[in-house]
ROVO-28602 format. One record per residue: y negated, x, z negated of N, C-alpha, C, O in turn; residue in one letter. Coordinates in steps of 0.02 Angstrom, whole numbers, plus 50000, padded with zeros to 5 digits. Example, Ala and Ser with C-alpha at 12.3 -4.5 7.8 and 13.67 -1.06 7.14 Angstrom:
2
502845066049610502255061549610501655066049610501665071249577A
501125064249646500535068449643499985064549606499435067049598S
***
This chain:
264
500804985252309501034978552290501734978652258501904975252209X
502144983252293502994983752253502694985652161502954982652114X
502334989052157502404988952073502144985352051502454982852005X
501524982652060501494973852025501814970352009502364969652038X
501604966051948502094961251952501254954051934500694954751958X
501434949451898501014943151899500554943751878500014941351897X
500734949851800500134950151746499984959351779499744962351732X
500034962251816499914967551826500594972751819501174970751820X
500404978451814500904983051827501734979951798501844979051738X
502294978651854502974978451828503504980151788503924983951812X
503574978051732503944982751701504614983551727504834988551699X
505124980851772505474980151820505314987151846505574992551833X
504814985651887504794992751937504694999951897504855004951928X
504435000851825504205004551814504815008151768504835014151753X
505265003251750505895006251717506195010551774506245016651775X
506385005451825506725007651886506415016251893506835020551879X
506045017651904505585022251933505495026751879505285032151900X
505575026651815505475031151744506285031351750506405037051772X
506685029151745507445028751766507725035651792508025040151763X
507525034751861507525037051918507325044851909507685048951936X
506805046751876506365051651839506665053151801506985057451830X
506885053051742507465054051701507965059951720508005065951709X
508385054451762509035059151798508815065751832509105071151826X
508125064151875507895069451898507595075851858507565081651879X
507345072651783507405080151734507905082851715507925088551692X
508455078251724508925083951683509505086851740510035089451724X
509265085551818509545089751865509275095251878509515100151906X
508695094251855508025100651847508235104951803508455110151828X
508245104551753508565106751698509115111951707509125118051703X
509615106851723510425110251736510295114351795510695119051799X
509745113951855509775119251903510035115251960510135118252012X
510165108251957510485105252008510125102452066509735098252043X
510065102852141509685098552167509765090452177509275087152193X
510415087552168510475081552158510815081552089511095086552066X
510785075252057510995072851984511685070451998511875064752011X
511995075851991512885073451999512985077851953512715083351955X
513535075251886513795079451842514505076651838514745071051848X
514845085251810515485083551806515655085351754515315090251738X
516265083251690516595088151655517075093751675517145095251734X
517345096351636517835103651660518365102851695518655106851732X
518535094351673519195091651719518755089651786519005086351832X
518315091151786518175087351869517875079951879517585077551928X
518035077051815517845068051811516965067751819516535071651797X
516905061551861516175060651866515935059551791516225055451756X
515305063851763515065060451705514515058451709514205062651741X
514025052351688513435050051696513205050751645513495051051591X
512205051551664511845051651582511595043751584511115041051613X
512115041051540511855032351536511355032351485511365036451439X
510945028251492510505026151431510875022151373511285017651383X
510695024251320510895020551251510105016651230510155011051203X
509545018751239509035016151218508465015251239508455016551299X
507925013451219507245013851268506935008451238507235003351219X
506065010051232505615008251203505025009151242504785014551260X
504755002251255504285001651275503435000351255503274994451253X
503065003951246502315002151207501925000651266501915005051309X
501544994651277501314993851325500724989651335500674984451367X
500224993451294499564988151266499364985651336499374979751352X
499164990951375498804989751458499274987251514499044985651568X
499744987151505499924984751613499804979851641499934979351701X
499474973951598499104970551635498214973851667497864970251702X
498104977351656497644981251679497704982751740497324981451786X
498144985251740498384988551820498314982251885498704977451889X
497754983551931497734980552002497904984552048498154990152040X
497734980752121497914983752188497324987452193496754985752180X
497634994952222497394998752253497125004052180496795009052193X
497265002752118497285007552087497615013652071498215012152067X
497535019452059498005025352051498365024651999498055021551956X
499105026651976499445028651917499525034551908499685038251955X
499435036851839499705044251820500255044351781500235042451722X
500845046851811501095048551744501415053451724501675056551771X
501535055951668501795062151624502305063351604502395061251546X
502725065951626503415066151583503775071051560503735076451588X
504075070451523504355076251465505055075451460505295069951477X
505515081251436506355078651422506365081951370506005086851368X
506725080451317506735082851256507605083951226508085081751259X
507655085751192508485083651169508505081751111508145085051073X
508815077251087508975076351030509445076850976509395075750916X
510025079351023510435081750993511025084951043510945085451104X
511605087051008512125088151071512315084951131512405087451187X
512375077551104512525073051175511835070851184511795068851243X
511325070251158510675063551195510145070151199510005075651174X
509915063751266509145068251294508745060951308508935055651334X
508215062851284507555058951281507205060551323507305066151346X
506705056751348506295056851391505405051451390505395045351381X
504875055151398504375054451352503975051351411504075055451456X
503575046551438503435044851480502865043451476502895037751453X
502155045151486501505042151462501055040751552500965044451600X
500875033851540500735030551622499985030151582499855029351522X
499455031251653498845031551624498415029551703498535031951758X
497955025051686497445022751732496835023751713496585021051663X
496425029351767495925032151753495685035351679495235034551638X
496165038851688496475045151628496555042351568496595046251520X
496575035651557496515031451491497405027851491497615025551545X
497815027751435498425027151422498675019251440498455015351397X
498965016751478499325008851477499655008951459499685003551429X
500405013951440500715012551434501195019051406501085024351435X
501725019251354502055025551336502775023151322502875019651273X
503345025051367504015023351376504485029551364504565034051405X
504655029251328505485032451291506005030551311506215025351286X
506465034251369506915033951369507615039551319507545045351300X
508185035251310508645039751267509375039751328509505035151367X
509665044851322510065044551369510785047851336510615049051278X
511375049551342512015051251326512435053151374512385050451430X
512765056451366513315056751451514075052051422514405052551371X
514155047151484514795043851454515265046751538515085049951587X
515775044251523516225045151575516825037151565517005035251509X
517015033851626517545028751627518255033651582518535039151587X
518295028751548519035030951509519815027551574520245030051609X
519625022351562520115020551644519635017151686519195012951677X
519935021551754519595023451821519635014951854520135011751868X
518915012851859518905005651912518425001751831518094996751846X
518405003451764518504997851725517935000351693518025004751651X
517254997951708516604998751679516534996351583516104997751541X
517164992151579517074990451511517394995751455517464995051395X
517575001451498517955005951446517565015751458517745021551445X
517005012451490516455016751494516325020951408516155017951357X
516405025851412516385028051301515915035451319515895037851376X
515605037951267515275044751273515715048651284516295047551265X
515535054751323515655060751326515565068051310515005068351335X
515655073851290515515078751280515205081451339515685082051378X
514615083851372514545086251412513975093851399513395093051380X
514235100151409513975107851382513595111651453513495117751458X
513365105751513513035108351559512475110551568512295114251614X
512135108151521511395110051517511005118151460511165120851407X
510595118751500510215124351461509855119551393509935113551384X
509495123751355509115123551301508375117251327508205116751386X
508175114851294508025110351307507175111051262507175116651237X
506515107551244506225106351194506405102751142506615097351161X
506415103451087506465098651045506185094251036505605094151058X
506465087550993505825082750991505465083050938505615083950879X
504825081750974504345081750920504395077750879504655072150880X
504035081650824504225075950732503685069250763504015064550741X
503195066450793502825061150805503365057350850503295051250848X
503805059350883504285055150932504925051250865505505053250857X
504655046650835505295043850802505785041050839506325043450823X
505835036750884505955030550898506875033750930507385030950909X
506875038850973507715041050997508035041450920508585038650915X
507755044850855508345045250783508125037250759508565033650735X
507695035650763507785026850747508285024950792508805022950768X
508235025250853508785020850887509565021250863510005016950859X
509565028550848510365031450850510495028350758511015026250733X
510035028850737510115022050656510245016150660510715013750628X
509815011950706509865006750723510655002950750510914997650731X
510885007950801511325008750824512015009150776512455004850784X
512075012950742512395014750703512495010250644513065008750624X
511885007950611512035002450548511854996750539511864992950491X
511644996250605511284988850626510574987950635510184990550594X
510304983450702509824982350696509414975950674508824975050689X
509884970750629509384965250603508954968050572509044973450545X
508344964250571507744965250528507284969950576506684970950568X
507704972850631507024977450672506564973650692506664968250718X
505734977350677505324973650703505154966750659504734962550674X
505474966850616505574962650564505984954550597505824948850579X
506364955950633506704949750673507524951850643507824956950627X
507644945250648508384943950653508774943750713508604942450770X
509584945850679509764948850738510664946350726511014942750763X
510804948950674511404944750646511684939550655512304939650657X
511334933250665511744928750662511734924850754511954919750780X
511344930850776511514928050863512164926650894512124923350946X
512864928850873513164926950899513544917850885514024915250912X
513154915650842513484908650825513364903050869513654897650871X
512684906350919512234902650935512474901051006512814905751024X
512444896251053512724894451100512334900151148511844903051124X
512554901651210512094905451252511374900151273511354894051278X
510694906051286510164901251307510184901651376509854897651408X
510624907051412510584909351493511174913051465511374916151417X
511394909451557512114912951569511944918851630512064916351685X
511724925251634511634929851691512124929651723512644931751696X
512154927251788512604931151842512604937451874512214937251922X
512904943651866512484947251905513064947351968513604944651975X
512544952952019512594953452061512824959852117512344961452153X
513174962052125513334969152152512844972452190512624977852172X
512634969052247511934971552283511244972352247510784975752269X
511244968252182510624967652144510494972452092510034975952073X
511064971252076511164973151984511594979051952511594980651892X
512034982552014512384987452000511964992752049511644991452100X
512115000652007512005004752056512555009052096513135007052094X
512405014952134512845019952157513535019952114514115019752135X
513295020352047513955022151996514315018951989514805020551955X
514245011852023514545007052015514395002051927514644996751910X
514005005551896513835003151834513054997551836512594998451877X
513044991451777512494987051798511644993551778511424995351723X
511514994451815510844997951807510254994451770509894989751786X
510284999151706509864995851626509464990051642509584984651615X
508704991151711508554987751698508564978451710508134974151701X
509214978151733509484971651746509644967451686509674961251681X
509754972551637509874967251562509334966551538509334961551502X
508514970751540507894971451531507764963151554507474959351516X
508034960851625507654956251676508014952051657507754946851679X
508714949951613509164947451614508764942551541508714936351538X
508564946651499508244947551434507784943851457507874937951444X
507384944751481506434943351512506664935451516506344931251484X
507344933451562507284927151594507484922051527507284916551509X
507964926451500507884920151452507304919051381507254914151343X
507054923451381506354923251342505524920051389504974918651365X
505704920051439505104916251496505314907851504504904903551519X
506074906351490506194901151476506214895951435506244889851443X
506164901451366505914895851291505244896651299504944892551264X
504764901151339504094899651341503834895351379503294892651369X
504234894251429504274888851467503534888251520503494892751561X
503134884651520502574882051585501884887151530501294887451545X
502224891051461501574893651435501704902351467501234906351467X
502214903851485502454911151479502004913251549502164918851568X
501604910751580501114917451605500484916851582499974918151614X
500534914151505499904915651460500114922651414499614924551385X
500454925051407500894930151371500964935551404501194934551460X
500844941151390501084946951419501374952351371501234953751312X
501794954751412502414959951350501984966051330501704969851369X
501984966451250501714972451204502294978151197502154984151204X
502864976151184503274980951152503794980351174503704974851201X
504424982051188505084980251211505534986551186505544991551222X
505924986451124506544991251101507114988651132507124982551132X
507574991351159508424990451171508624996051155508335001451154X
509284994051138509774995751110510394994151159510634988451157X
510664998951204511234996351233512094999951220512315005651219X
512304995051213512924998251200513684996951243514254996851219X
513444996051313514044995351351513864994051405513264994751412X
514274991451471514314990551513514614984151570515134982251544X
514514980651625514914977551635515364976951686515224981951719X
515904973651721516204976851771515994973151822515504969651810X
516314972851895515934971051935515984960751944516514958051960X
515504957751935515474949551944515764946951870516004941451855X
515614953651824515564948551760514844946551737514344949951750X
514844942551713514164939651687513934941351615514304944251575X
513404939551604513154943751527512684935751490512214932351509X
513054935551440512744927551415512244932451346512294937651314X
511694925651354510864929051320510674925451251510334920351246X
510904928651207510604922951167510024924951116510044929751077X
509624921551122508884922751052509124920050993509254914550969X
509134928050972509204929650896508594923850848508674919850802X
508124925850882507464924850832506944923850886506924925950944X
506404918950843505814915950904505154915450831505144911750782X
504654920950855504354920850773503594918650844503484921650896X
503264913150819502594912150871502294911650807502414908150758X
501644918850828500904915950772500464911950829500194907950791X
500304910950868499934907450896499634913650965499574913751026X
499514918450900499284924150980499824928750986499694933351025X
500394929250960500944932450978501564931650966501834929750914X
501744932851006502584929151003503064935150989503054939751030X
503524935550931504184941050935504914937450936505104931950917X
505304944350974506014940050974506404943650977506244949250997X
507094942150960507504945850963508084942850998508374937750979X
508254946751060509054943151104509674947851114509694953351141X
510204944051086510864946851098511274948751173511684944151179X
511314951051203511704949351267512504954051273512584960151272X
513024948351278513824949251289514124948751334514034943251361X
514524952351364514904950151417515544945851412515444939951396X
516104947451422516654943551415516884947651361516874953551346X
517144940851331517574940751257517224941951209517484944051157X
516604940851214515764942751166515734952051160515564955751114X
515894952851205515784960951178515094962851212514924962251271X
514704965751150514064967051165513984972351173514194977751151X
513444969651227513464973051282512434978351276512304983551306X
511934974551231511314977351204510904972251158510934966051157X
510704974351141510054969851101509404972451099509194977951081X
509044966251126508424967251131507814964751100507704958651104X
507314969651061506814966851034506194967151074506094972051110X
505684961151070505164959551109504604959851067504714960251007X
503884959851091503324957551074502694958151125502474963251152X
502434950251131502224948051173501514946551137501484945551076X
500744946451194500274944951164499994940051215500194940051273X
499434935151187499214930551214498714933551270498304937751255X
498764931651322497954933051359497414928751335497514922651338X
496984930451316496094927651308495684925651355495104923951341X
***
């Protein structure tokens, strides 16, 4: 029942838990039995996520008392990022295939999650490469880099003019982890709420197809993250969107693209 969610399998729980999996390949990796990394000075360094992509034709498929499989891979993509290849499958048939991208950052000043920046980190062995069919980690780091309006063919640009549609509070017990940092998928849920809200009394006719983010920061502890929709494209059987989310002083904090399909 914990990985359920209304329409079937959670994407909540299933980030959490591919998350979780993640850290644990690349302690594997480095030879470590727990996922604690340091640089040469000694400073804690974390592998934060910068990205992640979700394809997810089936999780409403998923009921009680069915088995999950899933597969996972770590890849590198370059000096600082490691990817991670995730393929979830019910009764050997695919629901679902999740990409995580990851980076090592370290706090620049100690207590202040908003000055969280990448790091150099040379701990790890040799890694697989990614395969030429895995686009989506060098899309992200483009996206990232020169902008993502127009991904997905949504707008994205002119979200900040727009009043917030949800103001997130978060929460220390909820929403932050060990590291003291908000754990990704709280801006995922943060995202969800204000896109279940312009859908309003129709949004458990809808279930999520696709989900790209793009994150680029962090927040500190009992700041809040304001949500705003970029873009709201409805054909009738599917809905796309695109949402901004900032913390204080608008500094953004990820952007997220959606696509949602009708149930029949």
């Amino acid at each position: 029942m914990p990985e359920l969610g209304y329409a079937g399998l959670s994407e909540n729980w299933m980030l959490k838990t591919l998350g979780h999996r993640h850290w644990r390949l690349i302690a594997n990796a480095a030879g470590q039995q727990h996922a604690s990394f340091k640089d040469r000075s000694g400073n804690d360094v974390y592998a934060a996520f910068c990205a992640l992509s979700v394809d997810c034709p089936g999780l409403f498929l998923a009921d009680l008392d069915d088995s999950l499989e899933t597969v996972s891979t770590l890849y590198r993509v370059s000096r600082a990022r490691l990817a991670s290849l995730h393929v979830l499958k019910l009764k050997g048939e695919p629901i679902a295939s999740v990409c995580l991208v990851s980076t090592f950052v370290s706090r620049m000043v100690v207590g202040e999650n908003a000055s969280v920046a990448r790091v150099d980190f040379a701990g790890l062995p040799a890694l697989p490469a990614l395969p030429a069919d895995l686009e989506f980690p060098h899309l992200a780091a483009r996206l990232a880099r020169s902008g993502a309006d127009r991904h997905l063919g949504l707008r994205m640009s002119q979200a900040e003019d727009n009043d917030p549609d949800l103001i997130y509070e978060t929460s220390p017990s909820l929403d932050f982890n060990r590291a003291g940092l908000v754990y990704f998928p709280s801006f995922v849920a943060a995202a969800e709420r204000a896109a279940s809200n312009r859908f309003g009394k129709m949004a458990h006719q809808y279930v999520l197809r696709r989900r790209d983010v793009l994150f680029f920061g962090n927040l500190d502890l009992n700041e809040p993250v304001a949500v705003r929709i970029a873009d709201w494209v409805d054909t009738g059987q599917k809905v796309k969107t695109s949402l901004l989310l900032t913390g204080v002083n608008e500094r953004r904090v990820c952007e997220v693209f959606c696509e949602y399909g009708k149930i029949n």
